[in-house]
N, C-alpha and C positions, 0 to 999 in steps of 0.2 A: 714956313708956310706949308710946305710938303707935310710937314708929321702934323699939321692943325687941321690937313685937309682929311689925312690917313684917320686920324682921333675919331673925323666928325663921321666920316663913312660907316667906320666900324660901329659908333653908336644908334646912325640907321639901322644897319644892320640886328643887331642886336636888338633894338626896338620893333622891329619888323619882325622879326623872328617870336618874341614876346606875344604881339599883336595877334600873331596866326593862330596860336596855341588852342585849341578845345578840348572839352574833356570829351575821354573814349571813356565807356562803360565795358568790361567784361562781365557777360552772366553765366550762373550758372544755375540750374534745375531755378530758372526764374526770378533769379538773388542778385543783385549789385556782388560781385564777389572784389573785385579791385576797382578802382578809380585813378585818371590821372591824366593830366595834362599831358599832350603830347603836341608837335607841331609837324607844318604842313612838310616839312623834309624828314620828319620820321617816320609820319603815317607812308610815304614813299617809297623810303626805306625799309621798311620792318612790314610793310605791308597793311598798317592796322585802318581798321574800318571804324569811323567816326557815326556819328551820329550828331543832328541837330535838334533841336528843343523845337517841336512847331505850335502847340499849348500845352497847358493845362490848369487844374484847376482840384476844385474834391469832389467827392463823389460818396455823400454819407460820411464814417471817420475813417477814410482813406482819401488816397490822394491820385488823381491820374494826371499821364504827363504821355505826350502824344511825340515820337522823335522820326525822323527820316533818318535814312543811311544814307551820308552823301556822297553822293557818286548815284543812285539811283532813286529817279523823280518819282514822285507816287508810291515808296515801299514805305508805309510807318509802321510802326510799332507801338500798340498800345499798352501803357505800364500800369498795374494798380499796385500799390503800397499802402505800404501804413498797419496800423494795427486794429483790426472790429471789421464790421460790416460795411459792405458798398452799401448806397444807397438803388432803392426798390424803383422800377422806372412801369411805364404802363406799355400796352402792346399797339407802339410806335417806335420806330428805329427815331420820330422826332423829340423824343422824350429824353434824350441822354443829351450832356453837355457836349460832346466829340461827335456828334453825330452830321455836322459838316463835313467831317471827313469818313465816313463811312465807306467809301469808294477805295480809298485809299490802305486802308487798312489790312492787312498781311499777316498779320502776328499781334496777337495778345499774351501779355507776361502777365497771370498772378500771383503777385509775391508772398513771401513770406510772411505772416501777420494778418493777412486778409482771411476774415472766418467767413463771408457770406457773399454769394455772387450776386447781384441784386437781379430782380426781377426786370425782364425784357433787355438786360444790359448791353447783350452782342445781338439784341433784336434785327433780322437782316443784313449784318453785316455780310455780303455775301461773295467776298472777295477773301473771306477769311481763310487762311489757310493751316497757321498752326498756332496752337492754342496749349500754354504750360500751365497748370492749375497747380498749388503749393500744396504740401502737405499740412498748415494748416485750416484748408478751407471746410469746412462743416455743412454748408448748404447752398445746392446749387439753384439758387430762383427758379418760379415759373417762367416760361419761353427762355431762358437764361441764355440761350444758343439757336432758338428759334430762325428757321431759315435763314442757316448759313452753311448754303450752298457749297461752298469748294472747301470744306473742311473734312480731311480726310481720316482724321485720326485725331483720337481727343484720349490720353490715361485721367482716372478718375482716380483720384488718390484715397491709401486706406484711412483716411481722415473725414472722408467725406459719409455724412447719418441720412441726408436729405437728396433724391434730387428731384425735382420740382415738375408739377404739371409742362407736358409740352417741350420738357427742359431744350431736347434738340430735335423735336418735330421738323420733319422736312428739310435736315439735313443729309441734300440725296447723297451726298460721295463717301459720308462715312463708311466703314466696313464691316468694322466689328468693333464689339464695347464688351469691356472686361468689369463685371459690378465685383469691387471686393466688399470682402465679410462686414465690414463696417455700416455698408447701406440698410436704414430698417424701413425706408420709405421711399418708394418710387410712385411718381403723380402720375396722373393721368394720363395715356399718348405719349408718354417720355420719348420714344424712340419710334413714333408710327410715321409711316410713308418715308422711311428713310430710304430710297428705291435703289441701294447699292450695299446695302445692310446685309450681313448672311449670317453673323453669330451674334448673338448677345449671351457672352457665357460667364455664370457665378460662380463665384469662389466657394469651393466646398462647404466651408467652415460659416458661412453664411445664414445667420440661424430664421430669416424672413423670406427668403427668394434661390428659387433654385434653378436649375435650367437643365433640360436632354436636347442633345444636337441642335444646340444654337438657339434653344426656344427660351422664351425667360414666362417662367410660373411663379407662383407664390408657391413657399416651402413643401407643401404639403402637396402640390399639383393639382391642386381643387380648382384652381382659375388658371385658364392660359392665360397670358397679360400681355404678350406681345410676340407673333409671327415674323422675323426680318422678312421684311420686303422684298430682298436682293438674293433669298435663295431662289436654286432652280430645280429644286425638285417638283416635279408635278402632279404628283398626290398626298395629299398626307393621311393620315387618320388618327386624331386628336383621343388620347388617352381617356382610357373607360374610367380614370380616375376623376375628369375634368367634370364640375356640375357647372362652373359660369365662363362664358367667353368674353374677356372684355371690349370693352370701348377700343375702335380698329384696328383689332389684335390679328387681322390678316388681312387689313386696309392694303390697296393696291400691292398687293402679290400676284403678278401678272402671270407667272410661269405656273400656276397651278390649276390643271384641269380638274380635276375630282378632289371631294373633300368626305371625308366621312366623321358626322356627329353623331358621337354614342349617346345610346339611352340613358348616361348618366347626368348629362347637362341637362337642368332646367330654364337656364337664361343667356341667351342671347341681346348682348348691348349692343349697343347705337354704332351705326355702320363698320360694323366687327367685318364684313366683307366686302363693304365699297371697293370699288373700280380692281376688284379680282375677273379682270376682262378672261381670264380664258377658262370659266367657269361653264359647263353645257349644262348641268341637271344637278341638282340640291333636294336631300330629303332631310326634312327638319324631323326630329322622331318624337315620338308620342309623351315623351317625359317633359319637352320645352312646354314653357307656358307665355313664357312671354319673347315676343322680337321686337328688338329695341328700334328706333327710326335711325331709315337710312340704310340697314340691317345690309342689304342687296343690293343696293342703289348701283347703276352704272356699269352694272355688271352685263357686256355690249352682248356676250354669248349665250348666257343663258337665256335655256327653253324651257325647259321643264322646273317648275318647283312640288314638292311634296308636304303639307301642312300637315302635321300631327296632330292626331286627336286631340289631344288639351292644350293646342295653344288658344288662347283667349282675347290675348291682346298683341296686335299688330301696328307697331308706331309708322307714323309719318314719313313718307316719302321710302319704305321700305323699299320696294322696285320701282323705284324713280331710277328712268335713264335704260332700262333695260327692254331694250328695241327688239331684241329675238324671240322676246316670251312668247307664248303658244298656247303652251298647256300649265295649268295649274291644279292639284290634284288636292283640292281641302278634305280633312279628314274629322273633322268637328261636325257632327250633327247641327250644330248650331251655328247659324251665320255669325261672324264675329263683328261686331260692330266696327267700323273702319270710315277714314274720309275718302274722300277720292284723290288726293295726290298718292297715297299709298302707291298708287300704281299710274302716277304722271308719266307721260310720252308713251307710255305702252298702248297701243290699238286696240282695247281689249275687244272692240265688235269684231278682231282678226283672234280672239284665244277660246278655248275650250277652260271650261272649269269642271270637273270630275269631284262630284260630293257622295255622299253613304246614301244607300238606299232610302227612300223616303223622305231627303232632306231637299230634294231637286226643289219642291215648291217655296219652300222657308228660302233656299237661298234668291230665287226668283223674285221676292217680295222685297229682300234686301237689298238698302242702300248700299250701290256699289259692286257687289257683287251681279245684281241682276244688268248691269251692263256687257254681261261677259257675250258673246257673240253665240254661245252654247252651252249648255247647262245639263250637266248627264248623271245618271245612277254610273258609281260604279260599279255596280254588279252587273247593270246590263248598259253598256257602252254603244250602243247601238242608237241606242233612247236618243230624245234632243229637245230641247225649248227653244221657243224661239224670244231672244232676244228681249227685252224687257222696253216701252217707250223710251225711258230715261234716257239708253244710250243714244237715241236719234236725237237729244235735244241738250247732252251734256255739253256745254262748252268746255275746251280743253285749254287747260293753264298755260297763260303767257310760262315762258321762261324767262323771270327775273327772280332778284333773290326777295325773299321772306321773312319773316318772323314767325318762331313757331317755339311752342311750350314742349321741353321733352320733361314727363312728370319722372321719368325714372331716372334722370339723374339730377333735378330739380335744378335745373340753369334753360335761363331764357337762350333761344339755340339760334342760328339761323343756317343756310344748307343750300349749297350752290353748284355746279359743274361746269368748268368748262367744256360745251360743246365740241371744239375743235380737236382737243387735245384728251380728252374725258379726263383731264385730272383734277382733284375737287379743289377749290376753293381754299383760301388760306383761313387761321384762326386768329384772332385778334380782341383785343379789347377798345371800343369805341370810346374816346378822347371823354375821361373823367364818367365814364357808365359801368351798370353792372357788367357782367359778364356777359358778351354774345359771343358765338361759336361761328367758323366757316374751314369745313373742310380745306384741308392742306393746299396749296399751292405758291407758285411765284413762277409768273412769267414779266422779268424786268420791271416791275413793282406792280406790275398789272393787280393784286388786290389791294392796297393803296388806291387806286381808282377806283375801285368798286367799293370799299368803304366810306369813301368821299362821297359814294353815289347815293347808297343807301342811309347814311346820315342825313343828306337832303334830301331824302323820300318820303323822312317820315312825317 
């Protein structure tokens, strides 16, 4: 009876022991590198860290699988495998199959085989924190990393030819991004409003993009393309080489007072200096022709602007938000044809406008500009007009968000601030529509609400 009871223990045992067993993963640079069952007295033993399976599912022809460490609740890990492209999601973090778990999410692995990050993929994940990209990935989707927040370091491997509009927009904690030789295309805002960002530096050998002290140009330094955010130098003076300044290629660069644009740029895009709060005075030089919308927006310090002889065109909402303005100095004989949010929230019956001799009355006449509170030669500063009817009868724009045409870069826009915080607005793409646009932000999903808003607005 003794040895039938001993037999039957030990085959509990043993069954029990069976029972426990899970597989551990070891990785390596993002790879399954071993595999193997182990059980709840080895992982004790030897130390080793399990993981459990919590979904998954595909995603294009690849495969994702979503695991926790156990032993800690809330850490998963997301895996992508398989061989070809993820699938392309829209700019909703509600658009991915994992995206219940979003909150949870700590670590993305892409493995080996994976050629394409799909579009909006790690959209808000903003809990993310480290992120392995394989040396076979080729192309990093548009928003592909789009506010994800606590990601402090991302290596781009030299495999990668593409990265995509927005790719890691408003990922404030990054630091620095190292583009190697391989990149022949970087999208639009790739790296803007990253507010912790100080280098974006190219690999020599890089024959499309180059970069001096942390700036990133295209080869030739014809375009700046992107200012980091996160330096604190507080003047710069942008190369006599430079003729266009992109799309906000010194978007919220807080630490810089003074900026000097040489006479060799003729174009200024769409809010290239938004919420550069410690901005006092800006002269645009006589070579720019055009300033894109939004251009200045938000910019809390600025007082003084200087308008170049030939610029001609002045976009939408250019100094919007810019509460200190005073003086503006136009240097066009000719009033430029303009709307009136150009210069929303500004008091202009509190600013002086300073135009060329003999253009005092033309600007007087003009819509927009004859709102200005004073109207002077400036040859003789002394002079004054007074004030045009218009301004006693202008209603001043709610502050809500819009719809608005930027023809210069041929996407329907839209362009928002937060008040409180002056930091702009997130971008996104509204659930199955073209493209709209909203300045960078995320306070705790806070633009999620405001796209919920403005979808039922319209």
């Amino acid at each position: 009876m003794k040895q039938k009871l001993l037999l039957l223990f030990t085959l509990l045992a043993i069954s029990a022991n069976v029972y426990s067993q899970r597989i551990m993963r070891t990785y390596r640079n993002g790879n399954i590198v071993k595999s193997m069952f182990v059980s709840d007295v080895d992982s004790v033993k030897f130390g080793i860290v399990r993981d459990t399976i919590i979904a998954s599912g595909t995603t294009g022809d690849c495969i994702w699988t979503l695991t926790e460490i156990v032993g800690i609740v809330g850490n998963y890990t997301l895996t992508i495998s398989g061989n070809g492209a993820m699938a392309d999601y829209g700019w909703s973090s509600d658009f991915t199959p994992w995206s219940a778990y979003i909150s949870n999410i700590k670590t993305v692995i892409i493995q080996n085989g994976v050629t394409h990050i799909g579009t909006g993929a790690f959209y808000n994940h903003y809990n993310l924190t480290n992120v392995t990209i394989s040396g076979s990935v080729i192309t990093i989707g548009d928003q592909a990393f789009i506010y994800c927040l606590s990601l402090t370091d991302v290596t781009i491997p030299a495999s990668v030819i593409t990265i995509g509009n927005h790719a890691f927009l408003s990922c404030y904690n990054l630091v620095n991004i190292v583009i190697p030789n391989s990149v022949i295309t970087i999208g639009n805002q790739a790296f803007a409003y990253c507010y912790n960002l100080t280098s974006i530096n190219v690999d020599d050998a890089n024959s499309f993009y180059s970069s001096t002290d942390g700036i990133l140009f295209n080869k030739d330094q014809t375009t700046l393309i992107q200012y980091p955010a996160g330096k604190t130098d507080r003047s710069y003076v942008i190369p006599n080489s430079v003729t266009t300044i992109g799309t906000s290629a010194f978007g919220a660069c807080d630490s810089l007072n003074d900026i000097t644009i040489p006479n060799s740029v003729t174009t200024i895009y769409a809010l290239t200096f938004t919420n550069c709060i410690g901005l006092t005075n800006v002269t645009i030089p006589n070579s720019v022709t055009t300033i894109g919308w939004g251009a200045f927006s938000s910019c809390d310090l600025l007082n003084s602007v200087t308008i170049g002889s030939s610029v001609d065109s002045i976009g939408y909402e250019t100094f919007k938000l810019c509460y200190n303005l005073t003086t503006v100095i136009n240097l066009n004989p000719t009033p430029q044809n303009i709307v009136s949010n150009v210069f929303s929230s500004v008091t202009l019956s509190n600013c002086t406008l300073k135009v060329p001799v003999n253009a005092v009355s033309a600007y007087q006449a003009a819509s927009v500009w004859s709102d200005f509170g004073a109207i002077v030669d400036l040859n003789n500063p002394n002079s004054s007009s007074q004030p045009g009817s218009r301004s006693k009868r202008m209603a001043r724009e709610p502050f809500t968000p819009h719809y608005m045409e930027d023809v210069m870069l041929g996407v329907d826009a839209m362009h928002n601030f937060n008040p409180q915080t002056k930091r702009p607005v997130p971008p996104y793409h509204s659930d199955g529509e073209a493209r709209q646009y909203i300045p960078p932000q995320h306070f705790n999903g806070e633009h999620e609400v405001i796209r919920k808003q403005i979808n039922n607005n319209k």
